[in-house]
C-alpha positions in Angstrom: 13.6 126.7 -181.2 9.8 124.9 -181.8 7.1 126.6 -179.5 4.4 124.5 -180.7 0.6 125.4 -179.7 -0.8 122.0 -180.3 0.1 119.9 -177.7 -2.1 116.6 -178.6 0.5 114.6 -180.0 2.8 114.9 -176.5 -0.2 114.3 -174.8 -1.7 111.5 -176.4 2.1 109.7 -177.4 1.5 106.6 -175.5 -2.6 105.3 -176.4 -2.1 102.2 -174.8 -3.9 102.7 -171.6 -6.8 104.6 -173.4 -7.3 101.3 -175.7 -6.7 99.2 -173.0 -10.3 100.4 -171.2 -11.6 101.3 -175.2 -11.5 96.6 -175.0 -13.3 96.5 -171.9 -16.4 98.8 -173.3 -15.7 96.9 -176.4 -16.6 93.7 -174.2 -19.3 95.2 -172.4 -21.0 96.6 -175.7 -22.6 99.7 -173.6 -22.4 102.2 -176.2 -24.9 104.2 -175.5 -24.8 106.2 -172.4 -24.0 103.2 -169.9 -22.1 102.7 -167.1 -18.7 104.4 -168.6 -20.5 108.2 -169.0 -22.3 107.4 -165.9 -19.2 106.9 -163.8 -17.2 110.5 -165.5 -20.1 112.0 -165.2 -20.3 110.9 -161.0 -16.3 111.8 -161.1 -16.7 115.1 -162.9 -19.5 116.6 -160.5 -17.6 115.4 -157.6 -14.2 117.1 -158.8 -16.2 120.8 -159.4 -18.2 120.6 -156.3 -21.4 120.0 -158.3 -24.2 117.6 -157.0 -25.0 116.7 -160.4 -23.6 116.9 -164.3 -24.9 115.7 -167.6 -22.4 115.0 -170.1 -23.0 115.9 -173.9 -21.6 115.4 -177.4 -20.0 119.0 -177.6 -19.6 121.9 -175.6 -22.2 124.2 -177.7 -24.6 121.5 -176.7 -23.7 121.6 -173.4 -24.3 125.4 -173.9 -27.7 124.7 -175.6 -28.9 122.0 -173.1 -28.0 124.4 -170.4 -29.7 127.0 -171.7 -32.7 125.2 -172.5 -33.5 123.5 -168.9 -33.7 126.8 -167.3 -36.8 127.4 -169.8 -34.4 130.1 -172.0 -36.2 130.4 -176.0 -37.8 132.6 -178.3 -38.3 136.5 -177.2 -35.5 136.3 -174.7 -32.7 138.3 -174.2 -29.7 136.8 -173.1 -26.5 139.2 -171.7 -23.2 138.2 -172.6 -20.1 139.1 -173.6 -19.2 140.3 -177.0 -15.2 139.2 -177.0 -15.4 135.2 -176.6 -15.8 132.2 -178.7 -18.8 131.9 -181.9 -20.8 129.2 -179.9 -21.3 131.4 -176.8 -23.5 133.3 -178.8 -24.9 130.7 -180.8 -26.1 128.6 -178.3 -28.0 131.6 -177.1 -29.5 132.1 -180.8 -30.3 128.1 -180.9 -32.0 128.1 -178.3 -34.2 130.4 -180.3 -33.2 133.6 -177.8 -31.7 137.2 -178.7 -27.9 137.2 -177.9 -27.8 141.1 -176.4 -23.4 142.0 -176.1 -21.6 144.0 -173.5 -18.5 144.8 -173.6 -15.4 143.0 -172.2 -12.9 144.9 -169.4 -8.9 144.6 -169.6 -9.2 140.7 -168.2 -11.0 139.7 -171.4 -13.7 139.2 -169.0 -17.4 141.1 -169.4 -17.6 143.9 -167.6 -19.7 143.9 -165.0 -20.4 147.8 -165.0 -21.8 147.4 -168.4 -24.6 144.7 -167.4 -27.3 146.3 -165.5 -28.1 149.2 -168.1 -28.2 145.8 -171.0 -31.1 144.5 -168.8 -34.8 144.9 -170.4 -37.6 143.8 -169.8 -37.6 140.3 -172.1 -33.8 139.9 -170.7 -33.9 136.1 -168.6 -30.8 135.4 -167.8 -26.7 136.3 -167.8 -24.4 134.0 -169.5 -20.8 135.1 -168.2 -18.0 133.4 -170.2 -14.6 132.5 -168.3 -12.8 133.6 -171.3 -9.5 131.6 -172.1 -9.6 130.1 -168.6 -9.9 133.1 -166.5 -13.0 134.3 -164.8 -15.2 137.6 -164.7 -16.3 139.1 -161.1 -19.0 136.0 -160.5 -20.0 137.2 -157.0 -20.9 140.7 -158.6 -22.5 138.8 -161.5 -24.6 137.1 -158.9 -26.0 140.3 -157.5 -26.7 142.0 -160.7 -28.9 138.7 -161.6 -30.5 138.5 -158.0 -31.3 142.4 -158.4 -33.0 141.9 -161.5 -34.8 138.5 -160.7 -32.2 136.9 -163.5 -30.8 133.6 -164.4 -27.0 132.9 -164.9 -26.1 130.4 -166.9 -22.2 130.1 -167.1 -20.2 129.3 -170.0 -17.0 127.5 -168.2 -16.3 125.8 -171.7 -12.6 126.8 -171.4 -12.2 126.9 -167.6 -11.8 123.3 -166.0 -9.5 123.8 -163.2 -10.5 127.2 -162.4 -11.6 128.7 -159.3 -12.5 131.8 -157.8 -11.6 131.8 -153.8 -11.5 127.6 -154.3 -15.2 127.6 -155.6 -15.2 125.9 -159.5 -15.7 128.0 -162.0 -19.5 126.7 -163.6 -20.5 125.9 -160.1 -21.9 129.8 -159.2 -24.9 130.1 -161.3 -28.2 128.1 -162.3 -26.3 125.9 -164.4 -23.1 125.8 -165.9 -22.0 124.4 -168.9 -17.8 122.7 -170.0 -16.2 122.0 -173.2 -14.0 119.3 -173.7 -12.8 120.3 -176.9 -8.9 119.1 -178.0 -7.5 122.3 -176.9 -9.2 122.7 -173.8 -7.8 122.1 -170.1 -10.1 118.5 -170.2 -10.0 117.4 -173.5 -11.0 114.1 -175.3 -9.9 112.8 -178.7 -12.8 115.0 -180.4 -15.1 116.5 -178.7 -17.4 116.4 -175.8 -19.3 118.4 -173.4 -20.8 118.7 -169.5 -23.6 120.4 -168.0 -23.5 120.5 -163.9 -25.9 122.0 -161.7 -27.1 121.2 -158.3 -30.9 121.8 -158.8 -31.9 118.2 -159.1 -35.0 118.9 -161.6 -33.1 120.1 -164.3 -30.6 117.3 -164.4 -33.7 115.1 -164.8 -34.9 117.3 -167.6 -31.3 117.6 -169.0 -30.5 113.7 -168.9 -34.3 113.4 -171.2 -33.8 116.1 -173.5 -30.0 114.7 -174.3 -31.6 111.0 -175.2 -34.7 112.0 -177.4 -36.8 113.0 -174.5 -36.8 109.5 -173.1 -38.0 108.3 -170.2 -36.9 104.4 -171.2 -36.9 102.5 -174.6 -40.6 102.1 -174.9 -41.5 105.9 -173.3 -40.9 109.5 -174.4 -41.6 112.6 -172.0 -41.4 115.2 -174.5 -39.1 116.0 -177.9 -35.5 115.9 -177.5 -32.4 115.3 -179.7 -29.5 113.2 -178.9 -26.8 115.2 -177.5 -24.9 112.4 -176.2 -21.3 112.0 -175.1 -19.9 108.8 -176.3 -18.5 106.3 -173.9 -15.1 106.0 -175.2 -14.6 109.5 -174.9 -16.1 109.6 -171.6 -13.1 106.8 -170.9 -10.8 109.1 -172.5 -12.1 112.3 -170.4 -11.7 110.5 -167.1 -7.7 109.5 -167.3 -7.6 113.1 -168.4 -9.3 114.3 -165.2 -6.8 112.9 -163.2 -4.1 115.5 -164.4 -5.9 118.1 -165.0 -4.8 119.8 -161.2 -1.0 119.0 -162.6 -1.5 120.6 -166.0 -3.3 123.9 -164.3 -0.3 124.2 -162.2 2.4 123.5 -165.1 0.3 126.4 -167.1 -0.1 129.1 -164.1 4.2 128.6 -163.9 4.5 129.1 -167.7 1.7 132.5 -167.4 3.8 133.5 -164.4 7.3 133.6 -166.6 5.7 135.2 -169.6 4.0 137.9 -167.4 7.3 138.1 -165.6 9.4 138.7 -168.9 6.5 141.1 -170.9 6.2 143.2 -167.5 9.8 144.5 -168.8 7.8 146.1 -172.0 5.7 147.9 -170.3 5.8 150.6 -173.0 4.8 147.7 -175.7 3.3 144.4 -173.8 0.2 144.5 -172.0 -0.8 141.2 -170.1 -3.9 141.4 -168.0 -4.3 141.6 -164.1 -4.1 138.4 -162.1 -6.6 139.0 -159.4 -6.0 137.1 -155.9 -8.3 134.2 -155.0 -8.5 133.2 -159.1 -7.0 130.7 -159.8 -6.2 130.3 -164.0 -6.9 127.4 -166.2 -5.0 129.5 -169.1 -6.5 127.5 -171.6 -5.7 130.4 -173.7 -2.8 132.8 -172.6 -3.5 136.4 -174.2 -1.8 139.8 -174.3 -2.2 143.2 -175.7 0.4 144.3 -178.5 1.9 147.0 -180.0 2.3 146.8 -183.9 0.4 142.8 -183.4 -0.2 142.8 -187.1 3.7 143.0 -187.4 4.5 140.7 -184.4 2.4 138.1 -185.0 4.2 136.5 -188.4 7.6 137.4 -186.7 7.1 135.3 -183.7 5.9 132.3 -186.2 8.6 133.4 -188.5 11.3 132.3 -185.4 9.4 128.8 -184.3 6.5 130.3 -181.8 3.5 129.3 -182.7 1.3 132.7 -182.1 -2.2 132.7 -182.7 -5.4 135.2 -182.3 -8.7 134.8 -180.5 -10.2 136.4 -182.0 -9.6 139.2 -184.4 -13.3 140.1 -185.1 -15.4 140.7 -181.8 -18.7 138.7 -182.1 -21.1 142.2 -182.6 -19.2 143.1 -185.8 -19.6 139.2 -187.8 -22.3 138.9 -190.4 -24.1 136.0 -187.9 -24.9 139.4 -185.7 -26.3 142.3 -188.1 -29.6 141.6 -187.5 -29.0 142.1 -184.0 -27.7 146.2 -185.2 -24.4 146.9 -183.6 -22.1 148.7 -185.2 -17.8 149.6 -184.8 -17.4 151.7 -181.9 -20.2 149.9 -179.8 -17.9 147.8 -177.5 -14.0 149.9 -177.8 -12.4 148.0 -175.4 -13.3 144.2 -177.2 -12.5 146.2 -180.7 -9.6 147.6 -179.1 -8.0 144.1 -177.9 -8.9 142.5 -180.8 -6.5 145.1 -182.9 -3.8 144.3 -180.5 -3.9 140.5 -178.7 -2.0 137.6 -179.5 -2.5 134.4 -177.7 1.1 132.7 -176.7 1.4 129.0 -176.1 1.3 128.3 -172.4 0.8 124.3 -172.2 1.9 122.0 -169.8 4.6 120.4 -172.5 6.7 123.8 -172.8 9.4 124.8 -170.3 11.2 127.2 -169.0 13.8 127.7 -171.6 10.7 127.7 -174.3 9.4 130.9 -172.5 12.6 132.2 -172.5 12.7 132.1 -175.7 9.5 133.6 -176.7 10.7 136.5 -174.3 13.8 137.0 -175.7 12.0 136.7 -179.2 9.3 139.4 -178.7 12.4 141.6 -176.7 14.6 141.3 -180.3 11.4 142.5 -182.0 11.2 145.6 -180.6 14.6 146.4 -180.1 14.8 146.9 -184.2 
């Protein structure tokens, strides 16, 4: 049996409507920014619970761009977490700050214990990650960052969908920053990125910065790049909103049967808590496993298509010796990156698919 991890080609089958709308913005020749972006931009805000959201060309720029507004550059410190994706950490470092790590706890999630004794005195802001589609402890997050007169800027990249007690995850801090990346919950046919916030100023700023620094054609404020989205993916992005609530759902049934089915390993399979009031995007579904390095080509040996993210935490690449961590600084991220293995969880598997990989990981360890 085919568990397949890429899911674009069942999603994207029938193009039609998507071309359909592609010959109206063909028509209307508003290819830059325009009505299109406008109008997902006014539909994304409204479906997080953000008053406003500025839509980007990537989700590291979305990172960047957040980052930026809220005034974040060079002899900062910025906390974050040392288990998630590269651009977390090099938004941070293009935005000409200092990336400072803390450990992750057995959610993938940063640790929140860890944060206060990172704090310094050039430390701005915390960036907490909603690693795979899950989200850290954001209220405590909030009162470590109000304690220490600190910023949060949230990297939601992989969580559209998510919630914590029915608040969007992005929506707790300053700013918060999506990616809408193939393989994310929201995705477009490339890439593409959203910043939301609902201090009014820094949308302002953000919507400049994106477009040059312009304040119209003949009028620039300030520097800025282009960071903008392009209006046929913000076409693409919108009929994708629409079933992102139905894909969440499809993905928390699928996490439920594979947490179901590895509780039975107890003594091998180690899937993270599931705390109440949080609900999951699972753009990602990981687990801790015995013998991974032997797993991992068995379960693509049989049709499951098993991947890792990440086997090298972000303190121990080359991008980070300058910043002098060392093996042994973060042992719960270096421990999980020795043993996870993310399982596909999309909305296009079903039931029988799960109970496959089940009874697939169940035949490994029985030999």
């Amino acid at each position: 049996m085919n568990v397949p991890f890429n899911y674009l080609p069942q999603q994207f089958a029938d193009p039609e409507p998507y071309i359909a709308e592609w010959r109206n913005l063909a028509a209307s020749s508003e290819f830059t920014i325009g009505p299109f972006v406008e109008a997902f931009e006014a539909k994304f805000a409204r479906y997080v619970g953000a008053r406003h959201c500025v839509s980007t060309n990537n989700g590291t720029d979305a990172l960047i761009l957040a980052l930026k507004s809220v005034g974040i550059g060079p002899g900062d410190e910025v906390i974050t977490v040392c288990n998630t994706f590269y651009a977390t950490a090099g938004a941070i470092a293009a935005a000409g700050a200092k990336p400072v790590f803390v450990d992750c706890d057995d959610r993938f999630q940063i640790d929140t214990g860890k944060i206060p004794a990172a704090v310094t005195p050039k430390t701005r802001a915390i960036l907490p990650v909603h690693w795979a589609g899950a989200s850290p402890d954001m209220d405590r997050i909030m009162t470590i960052a109000a304690a220490h007169g600190l910023l949060v800027v949230e990297d939601a990249c992989p969580a559209v969908g998510a919630y914590v007690n029915n608040r969007h995850a992005g929506t707790f801090g300053n700013v918060g920053a999506f990616s809408m990346h193939p393989l994310k919950p929201l995705n477009v046919m490339g890439d593409g990125g959203m910043v939301v916030t609902d201090d009014g100023g820094l949308a302002e700023w953000m919507r400049k910065y994106r477009n040059h620094g312009m304040v119209d054609r003949n009028h620039i404020e300030f520097w800025g790049v282009n960071m903008r989205l392009q209006p046929f993916q913000a076409i693409v992005g919108s009929r994708v909103l629409d079933t992102v609530a139905d894909l969440v759902r499809a993905r928390n049934a699928n996490a439920t049967q594979l947490d179901a089915g590895l509780k039975t390993l107890p003594e091998f399979a180690r899937a993270p808590e599931r705390r109440a009031g949080h609900l999951e995007a699972f753009q990602l579904y990981l687990a801790c496993f015995q013998q991974r390095d032997e797993l991992l080509p068995f379960l693509i040996s049989q049709g499951i298509e098993a991947k890792v993210h990440y086997p090298i935490p972000l303190h121990l690449q080359q991008a980070a010796r300058d910043l002098g961590y060392k093996r042994g600084d973060f042992p719960v991220a270096e421990r999980q990156a020795d043993e996870l293995i993310t399982l596909p969880v999309h909305q296009f598997i079903g039931p029988e698919q799960i109970d496959f990989v089940i009874e697939t990981i169940r035949a490994f360890y029985a030999d």
